[in-house]
matplotlib code that plots the C-alpha trace (Angstrom):
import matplotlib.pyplot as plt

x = [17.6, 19.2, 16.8, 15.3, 13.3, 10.4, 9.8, 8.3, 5.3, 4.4, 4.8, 1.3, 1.4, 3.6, 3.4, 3.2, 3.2, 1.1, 3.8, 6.9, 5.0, 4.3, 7.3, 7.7, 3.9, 4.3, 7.1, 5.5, 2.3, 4.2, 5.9, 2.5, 1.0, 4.2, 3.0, -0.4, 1.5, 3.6, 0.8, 0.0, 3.1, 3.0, 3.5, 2.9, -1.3, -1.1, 1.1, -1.1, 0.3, 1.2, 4.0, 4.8, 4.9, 7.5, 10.0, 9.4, 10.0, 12.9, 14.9, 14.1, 15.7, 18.9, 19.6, 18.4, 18.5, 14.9, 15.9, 16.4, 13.3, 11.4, 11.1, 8.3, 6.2, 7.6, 7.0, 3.6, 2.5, 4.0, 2.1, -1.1, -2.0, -1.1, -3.5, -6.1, -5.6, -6.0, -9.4, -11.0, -9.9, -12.8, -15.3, -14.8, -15.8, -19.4, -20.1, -22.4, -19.3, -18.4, -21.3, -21.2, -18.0, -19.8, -18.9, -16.1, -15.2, -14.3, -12.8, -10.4, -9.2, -8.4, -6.8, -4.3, -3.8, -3.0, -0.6, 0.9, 2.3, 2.9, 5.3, 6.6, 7.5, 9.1, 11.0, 12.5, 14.0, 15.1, 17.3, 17.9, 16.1, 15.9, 12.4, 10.9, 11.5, 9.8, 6.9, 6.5, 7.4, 4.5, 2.1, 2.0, 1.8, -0.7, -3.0, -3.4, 0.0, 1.8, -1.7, -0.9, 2.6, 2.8, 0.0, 1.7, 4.8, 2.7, 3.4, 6.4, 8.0, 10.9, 13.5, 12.1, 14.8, 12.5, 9.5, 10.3, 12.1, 9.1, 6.9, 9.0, 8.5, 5.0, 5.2, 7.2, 5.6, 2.0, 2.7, 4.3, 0.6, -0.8, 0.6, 0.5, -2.7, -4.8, -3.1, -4.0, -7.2, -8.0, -4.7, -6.0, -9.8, -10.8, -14.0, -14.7, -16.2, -13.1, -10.2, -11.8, -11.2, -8.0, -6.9, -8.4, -7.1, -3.8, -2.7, -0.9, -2.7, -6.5, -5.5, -3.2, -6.4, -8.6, -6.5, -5.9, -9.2, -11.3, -9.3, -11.6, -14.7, -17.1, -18.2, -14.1, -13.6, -16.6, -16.2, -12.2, -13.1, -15.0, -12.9, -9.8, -12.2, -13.0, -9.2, -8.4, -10.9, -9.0, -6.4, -7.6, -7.6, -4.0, -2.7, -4.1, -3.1, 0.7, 0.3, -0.7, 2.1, 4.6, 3.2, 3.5, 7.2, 8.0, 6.5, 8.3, 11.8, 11.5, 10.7, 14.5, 17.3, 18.0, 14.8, 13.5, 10.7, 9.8, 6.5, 5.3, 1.9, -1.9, -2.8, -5.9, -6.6, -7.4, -11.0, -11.4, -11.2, -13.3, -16.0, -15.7, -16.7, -19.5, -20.4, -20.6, -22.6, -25.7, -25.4, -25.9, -23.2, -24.0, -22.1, -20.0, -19.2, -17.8, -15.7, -14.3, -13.3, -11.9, -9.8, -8.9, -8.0, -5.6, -3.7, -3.7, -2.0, 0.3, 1.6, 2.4, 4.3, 6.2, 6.8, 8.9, 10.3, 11.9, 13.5, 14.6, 18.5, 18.9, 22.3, 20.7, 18.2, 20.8, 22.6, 19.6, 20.7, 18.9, 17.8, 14.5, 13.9, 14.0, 11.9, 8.8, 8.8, 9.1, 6.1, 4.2, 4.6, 3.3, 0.2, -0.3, -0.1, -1.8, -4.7, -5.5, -5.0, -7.7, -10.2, -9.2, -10.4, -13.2, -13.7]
y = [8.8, 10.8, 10.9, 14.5, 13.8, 12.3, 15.9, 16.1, 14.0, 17.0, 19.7, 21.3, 23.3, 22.2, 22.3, 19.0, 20.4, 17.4, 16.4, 16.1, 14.3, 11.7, 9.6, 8.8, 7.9, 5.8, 4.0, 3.7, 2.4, -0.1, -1.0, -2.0, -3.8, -6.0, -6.9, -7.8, -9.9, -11.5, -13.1, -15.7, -17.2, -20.2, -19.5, -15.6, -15.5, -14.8, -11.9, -8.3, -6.3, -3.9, -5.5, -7.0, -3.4, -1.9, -5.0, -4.7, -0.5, -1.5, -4.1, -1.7, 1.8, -1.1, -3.0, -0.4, 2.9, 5.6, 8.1, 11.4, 12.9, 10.6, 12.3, 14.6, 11.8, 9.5, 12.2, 12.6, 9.2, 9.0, 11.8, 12.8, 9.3, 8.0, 10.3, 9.6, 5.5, 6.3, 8.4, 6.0, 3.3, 4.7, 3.8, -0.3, 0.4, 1.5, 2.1, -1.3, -3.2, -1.8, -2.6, -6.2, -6.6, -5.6, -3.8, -6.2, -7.0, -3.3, -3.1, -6.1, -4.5, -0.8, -2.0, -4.1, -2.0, 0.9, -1.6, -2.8, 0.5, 1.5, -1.6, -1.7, 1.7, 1.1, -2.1, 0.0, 2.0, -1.1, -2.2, 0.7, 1.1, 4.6, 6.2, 7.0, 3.1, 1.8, 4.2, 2.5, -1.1, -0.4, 1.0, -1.6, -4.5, -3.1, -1.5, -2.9, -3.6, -1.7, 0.6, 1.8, 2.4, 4.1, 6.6, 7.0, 7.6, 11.1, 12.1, 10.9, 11.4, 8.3, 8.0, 5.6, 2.7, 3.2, 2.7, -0.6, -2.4, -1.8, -3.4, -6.3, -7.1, -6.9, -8.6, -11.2, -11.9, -11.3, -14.1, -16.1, -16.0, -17.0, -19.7, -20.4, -19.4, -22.1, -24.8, -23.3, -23.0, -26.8, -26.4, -22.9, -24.4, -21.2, -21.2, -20.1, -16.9, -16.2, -17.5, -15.2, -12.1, -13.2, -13.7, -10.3, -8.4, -9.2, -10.7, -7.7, -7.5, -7.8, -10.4, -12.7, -12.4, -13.8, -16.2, -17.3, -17.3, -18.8, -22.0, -22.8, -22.1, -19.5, -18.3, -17.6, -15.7, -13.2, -12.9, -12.3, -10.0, -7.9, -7.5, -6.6, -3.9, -2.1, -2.3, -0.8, 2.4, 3.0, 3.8, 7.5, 8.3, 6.9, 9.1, 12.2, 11.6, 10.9, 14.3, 16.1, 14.5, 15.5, 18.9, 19.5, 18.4, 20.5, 23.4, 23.1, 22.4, 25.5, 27.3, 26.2, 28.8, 26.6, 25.5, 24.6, 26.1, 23.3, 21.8, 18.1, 18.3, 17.6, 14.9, 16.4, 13.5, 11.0, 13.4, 12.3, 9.1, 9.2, 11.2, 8.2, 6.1, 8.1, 7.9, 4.4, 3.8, 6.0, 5.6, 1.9, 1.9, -0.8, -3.9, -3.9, -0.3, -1.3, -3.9, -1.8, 1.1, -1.8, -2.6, 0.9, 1.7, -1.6, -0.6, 3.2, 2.2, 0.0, 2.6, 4.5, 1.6, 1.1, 4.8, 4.3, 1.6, 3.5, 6.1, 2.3, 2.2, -1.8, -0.6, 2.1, -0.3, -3.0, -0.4, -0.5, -3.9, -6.8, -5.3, -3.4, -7.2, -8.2, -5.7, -6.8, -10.7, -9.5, -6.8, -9.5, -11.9, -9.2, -8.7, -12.3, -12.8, -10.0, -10.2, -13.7, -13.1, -10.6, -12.9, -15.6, -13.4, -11.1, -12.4]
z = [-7.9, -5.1, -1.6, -2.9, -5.6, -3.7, -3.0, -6.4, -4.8, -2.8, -4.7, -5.1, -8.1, -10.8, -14.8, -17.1, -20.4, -22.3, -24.5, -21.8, -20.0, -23.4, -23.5, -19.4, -19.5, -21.9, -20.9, -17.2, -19.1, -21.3, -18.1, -16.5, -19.5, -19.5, -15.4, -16.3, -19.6, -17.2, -14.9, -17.6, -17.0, -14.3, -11.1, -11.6, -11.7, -7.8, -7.3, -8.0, -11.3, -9.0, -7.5, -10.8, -12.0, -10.0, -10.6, -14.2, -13.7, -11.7, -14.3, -17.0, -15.6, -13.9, -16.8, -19.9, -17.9, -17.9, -20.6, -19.4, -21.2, -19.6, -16.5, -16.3, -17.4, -14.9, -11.9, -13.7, -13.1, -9.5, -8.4, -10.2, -11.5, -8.1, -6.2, -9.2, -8.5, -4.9, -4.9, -7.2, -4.3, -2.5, -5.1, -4.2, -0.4, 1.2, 4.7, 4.6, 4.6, 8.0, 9.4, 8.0, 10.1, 13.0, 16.4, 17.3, 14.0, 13.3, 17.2, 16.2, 12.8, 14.2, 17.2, 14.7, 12.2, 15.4, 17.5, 14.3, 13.0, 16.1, 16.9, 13.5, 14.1, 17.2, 16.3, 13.6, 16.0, 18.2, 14.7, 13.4, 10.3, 9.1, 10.0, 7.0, 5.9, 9.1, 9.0, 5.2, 6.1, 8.9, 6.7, 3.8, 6.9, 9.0, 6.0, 2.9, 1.5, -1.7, -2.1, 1.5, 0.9, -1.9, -0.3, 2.7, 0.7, -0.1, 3.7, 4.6, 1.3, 1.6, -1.4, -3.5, -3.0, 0.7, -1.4, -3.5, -0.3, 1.6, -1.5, -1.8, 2.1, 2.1, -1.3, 0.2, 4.0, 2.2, 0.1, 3.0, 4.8, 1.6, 1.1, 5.4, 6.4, 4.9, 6.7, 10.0, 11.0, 12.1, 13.8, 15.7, 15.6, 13.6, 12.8, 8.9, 10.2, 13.0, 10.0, 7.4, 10.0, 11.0, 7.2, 6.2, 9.6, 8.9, 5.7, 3.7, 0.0, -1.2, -4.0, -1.3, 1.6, -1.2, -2.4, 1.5, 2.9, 0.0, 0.8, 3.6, 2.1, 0.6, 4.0, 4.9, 1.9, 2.2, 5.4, 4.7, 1.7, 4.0, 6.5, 4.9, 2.7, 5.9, 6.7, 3.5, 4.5, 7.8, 4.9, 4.8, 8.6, 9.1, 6.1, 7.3, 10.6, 9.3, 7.5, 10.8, 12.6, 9.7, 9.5, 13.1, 13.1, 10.3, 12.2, 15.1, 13.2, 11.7, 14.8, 15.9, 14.9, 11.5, 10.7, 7.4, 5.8, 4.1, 5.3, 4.4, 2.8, 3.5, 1.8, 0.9, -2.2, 0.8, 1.6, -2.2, -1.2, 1.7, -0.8, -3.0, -0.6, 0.5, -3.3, -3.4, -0.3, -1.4, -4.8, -6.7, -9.4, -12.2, -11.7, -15.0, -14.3, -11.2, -12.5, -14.8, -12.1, -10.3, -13.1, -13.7, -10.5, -10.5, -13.7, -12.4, -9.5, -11.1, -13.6, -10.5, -9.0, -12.5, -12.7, -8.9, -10.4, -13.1, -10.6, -8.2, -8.1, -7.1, -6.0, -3.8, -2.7, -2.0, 0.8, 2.7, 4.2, 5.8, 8.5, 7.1, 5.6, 9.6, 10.2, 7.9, 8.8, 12.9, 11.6, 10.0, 13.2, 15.1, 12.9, 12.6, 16.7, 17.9, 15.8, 16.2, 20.0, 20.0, 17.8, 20.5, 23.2, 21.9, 18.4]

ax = plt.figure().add_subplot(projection="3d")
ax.plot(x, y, z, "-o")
ax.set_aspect("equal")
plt.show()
C-alpha cells in the first residue's frame, strides 16, 4: 500500500455501498476470529487479539495477497469501525476512577504521558526516524499502546507499514515490562500501592499492566487497573490536541506560494468518546452489559487492526530499519525512568 491511502482515514464523507464493503469485512472479521482462536495456544493467552490481529492481517495479504474487491471493506473497517471501537472505549471509564487515583496520582500520570511523547518525539528526531512514525511510536508508549496508535493514526495519517512497526514496539517493550516489572518492586522497595501506579503509568497495554501488577497482589492490580484507566482517558485530549497541531500546520503550508489545500482532520469521534465516558459516570450500566461492550469493543478494535494488516507490506515495513525499533525500547526506558522517579519523589 503506497503512503497515500491512509488518507482514506480522513476522508469525511465517503460512500460504502453495503455489499462492496461485504467481502473485505469479512475477511478483516475472519481475520480477527482466527487472533482470538490463536490465544488458546501456549504461550499466546497473554498478548491482546488486537495485536494478534494485525499479524494475522499482515501474513494473510504477504503470503496469500487481500483480493482487490476487498478493499472498500477493508477501508471500511479501518475507519468507521475503528472510530466505532474507539467511542465505545469511553463506555469502560467514569470520572470516579480519576478521583480514585487522586491529586498526585493523576499529576504523576499527565506529566508522563506529556514528557514521554514529547521525548519520544524528540529522540526521533535525534535518529532520524521519520515524524509521523515517532509521533506513533510515542503515542502507543506514553498512552495506552496499539488503542492509542491506531487513534492517533486518525491525525497524523502515517502509511500503514508506520502503523504495524509502531504496534509491534509497543507489543514488544509492553511485553518486556511484563514479564520485568514483577521482579522489581522488593528491589525498588515499591510499595503495592506506589508499584501498581508505576506499572499502570507506564507499562504500554491494559491486558500486559494487569497481567504485571496482579503479580504483587490484589491491592497492586487495582490500584494498577486504575491508574492506567485514567491514562487511557488522557487518550482524547492528546488526539485532539494532535489534530489542532496538524490543522494549524496545514494551514500555514498552504498559506506558502505551493501550499496544499489539503487539511488533516478534527477528530471529532474522540468528543464521542469523552460523551461515553460522561455516559458511564452518571449512568449505572448492568454488569453483564458491560462485559459485553468490553468485549465488543475488543473485537471492534481488532478487526480494525486486522483490516491494517491486510494493507501491511512486510517488505515495506522491513525498509523502515532498526532505528524506529531503537526508538521504542529508549521510549520505554524513558517511560519506565521518569515515572518511577516522580513516584520516588511525590508519589
Amino acid at each position: 500500500m503506497d503512503a497515500q491511502t491512509p488518507l482514506a482515514l480522513a476522508a469525511p464523507r465517503a460512500s460504502f455501498p453495503a455489499a462492496s464493503i461485504i467481502p473485505g469485512l469479512a475477511l478483516a472479521t475472519g481475520c480477527a476470529g482466527s487472533a482470538y482462536a490463536l490465544r488458546h495456544l501456549p504461550g499466546l493467552a497473554s498478548f491482546s487479539p488486537m495485536i494478534l490481529a494485525i499479524v494475522v492481517g499482515m501474513a494473510f495479504h504477504n503470503l496469500v495477497g487481500t483480493p482487490a474487491r476487498a478493499k472498500a471493506g477493508v477501508t471500511f473497517a479501518m475507519r468507521r469501525l475503528l472510530r466505532v471501537a474507539i467511542i465505545l472505549l469511553g463506555l469502560q471509564l467514569t470520572a470516579f476512577q480519576v478521583i480514585e487515583v487522586g491529586g498526585r496520582g493523576v499529576g504523576i500520570i499527565a506529566a508522563t504521558l506529556v514528557a514521554t511523547f514529547a521525548a519520544t518525539v524528540w529522540m526521533g528526531r535525534l535518529l532520524g526516524v521519520e515524524r509521523r512514525l515517532a509521533q506513533l511510536i510515542a503515542a502507543g508508549t506514553s498512552i495506552c499502546g496499539a488503542s492509542a496508535v491506531i487513534a492517533t493514526n486518525t491525525v497524523v495519517r502515517a502509511p500503514d507499514e508506520d502503523v504495524a512497526y509502531a504496534v509491534a514496539c509497543v507489543t514488544v517493550f509492553g511485553s518486556v515490562a511484563m514479564l520485568l516489572y514483577p521482579l522489581l518492586p522488593g528491589l525498588l522497595q515499591l510499595d503495592p500501592h506506589a508499584f501498581g501506579l508505576w506499572s499502570g503509568a507506564s507499562i504500554h497495554e491494559i491486558a500486559q499492566v494487569v497481567a504485571a501488577a496482579f503479580q504483587d497482589g490484589q491491592s497492586a492490580g487495582e490500584s494498577a487497573t486504575v491508574a492506567k484507566l485514567t491514562r487511557v482517558m488522557l487518550l482524547a485530549p492528546m488526539v485532539i490536541a494532535l489534530g489542532a497541531m496538524a490543522a494549524r500546520a496545514a494551514r500555514r503550508s498552504d498559506a506558502g506560494p505551493h501550499g496544499s489545500t489539503a487539511r488533516p482532520p478534527m477528530p471529532w469521534f474522540v468528543l464521542g468518546f469523552v460523551a461515553m465516558v460522561g455516559i458511564n459516570s452518571v449512568i449505572s450500566i448492568p454488569t453483564e452489559a458491560r462485559l459485553w461492550i468490553v468485549a465488543l469493543t475488543t473485537f471492534l478494535l481488532s478487526v480494525a487492526l486486522a483490516a491494517m494488516g491486510l494493507e501491511t507490506d512486510i517488505n515495506k515495513l522491513a525498509a523502515r530499519g532498526f532505528r524506529p525499533a531503537l526508538l521504542g525500547a529508549l521510549a520505554f526506558l524513558f517511560i519506565a525512568g521518569f515515572s518511577l522517579a516522580l513516584i520516588k519523589l511525590i508519589g
